[in-house]
C-alpha positions in Angstrom: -8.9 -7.4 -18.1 -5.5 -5.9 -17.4 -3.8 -6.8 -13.8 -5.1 -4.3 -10.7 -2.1 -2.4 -10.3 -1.4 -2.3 -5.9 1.0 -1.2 -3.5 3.1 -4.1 -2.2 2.2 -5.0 1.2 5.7 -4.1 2.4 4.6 -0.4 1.9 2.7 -0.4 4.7 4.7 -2.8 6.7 7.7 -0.2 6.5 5.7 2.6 7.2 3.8 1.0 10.6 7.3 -0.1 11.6 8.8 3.4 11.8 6.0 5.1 13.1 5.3 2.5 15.8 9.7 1.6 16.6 10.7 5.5 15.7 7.6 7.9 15.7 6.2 6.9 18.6 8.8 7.2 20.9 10.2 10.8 20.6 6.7 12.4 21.4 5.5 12.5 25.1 2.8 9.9 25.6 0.0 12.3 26.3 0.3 15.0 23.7 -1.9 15.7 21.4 1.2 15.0 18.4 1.0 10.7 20.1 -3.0 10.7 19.5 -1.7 11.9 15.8 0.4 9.4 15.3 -1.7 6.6 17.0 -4.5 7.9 14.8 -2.1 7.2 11.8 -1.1 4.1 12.5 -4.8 2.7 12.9 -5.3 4.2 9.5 -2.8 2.5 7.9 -4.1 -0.7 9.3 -7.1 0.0 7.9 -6.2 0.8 4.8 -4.2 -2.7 4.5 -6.9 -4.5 5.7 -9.2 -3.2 3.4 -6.5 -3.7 0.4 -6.1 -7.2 1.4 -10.3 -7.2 1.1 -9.9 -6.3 -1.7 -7.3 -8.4 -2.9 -9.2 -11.3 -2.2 -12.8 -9.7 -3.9 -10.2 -10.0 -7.2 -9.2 -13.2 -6.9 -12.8 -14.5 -6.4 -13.6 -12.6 -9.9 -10.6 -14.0 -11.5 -9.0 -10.3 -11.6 -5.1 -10.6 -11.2 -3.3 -8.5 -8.8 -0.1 -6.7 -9.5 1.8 -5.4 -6.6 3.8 -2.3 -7.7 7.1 -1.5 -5.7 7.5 2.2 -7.2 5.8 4.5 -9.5 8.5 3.6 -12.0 7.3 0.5 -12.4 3.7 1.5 -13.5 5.5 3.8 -16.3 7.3 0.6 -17.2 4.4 -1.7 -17.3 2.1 1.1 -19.4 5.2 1.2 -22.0 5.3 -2.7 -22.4 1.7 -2.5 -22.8 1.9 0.1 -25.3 4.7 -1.6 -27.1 2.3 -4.9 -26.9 -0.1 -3.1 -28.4 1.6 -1.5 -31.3 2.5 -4.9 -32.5 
């Protein structure tokens, strides 16, 4: 089975970073644009929780992880593949 292509961690580190340092602070603290944000950064949370939940469901089944940094990369790794393939 081919590697499970997933977003590198640091995707979602960056992101909560910024919103929590940046975002957070030039909104008033009761408007409806901070429950927004807050809202968005317990998403994110979640969704990195439930990738690392993931994460580890694969390495119980012997299924390989591979973090992608870009979409770039994935075009890369399906032209390798293809190339492997071919020979």
């Amino acid at each position: 089975m081919e590697p499970l292509p997933l977003p590198s961690h640091i995707h979602y580190e960056l992101l909560l970073q910024l919103l929590e340092r940046q975002t957070l602070f030039s909104v008033n603290h009761y408007s409806e644009e901070r429950r927004q944000i807050d809202e968005l950064i317990m998403t994110l949370r979640k969704a990195l929780s439930q990738q690392k939940r993931l994460e580890q469901a694969c390495q119980m089944k012997g299924v390989r992880v591979d973090y992608r940094w870009s979409l770039n990369q994935a075009i890369e790794h399906t032209a390798q593949v293809g190339d492997r393939e071919a020979s």
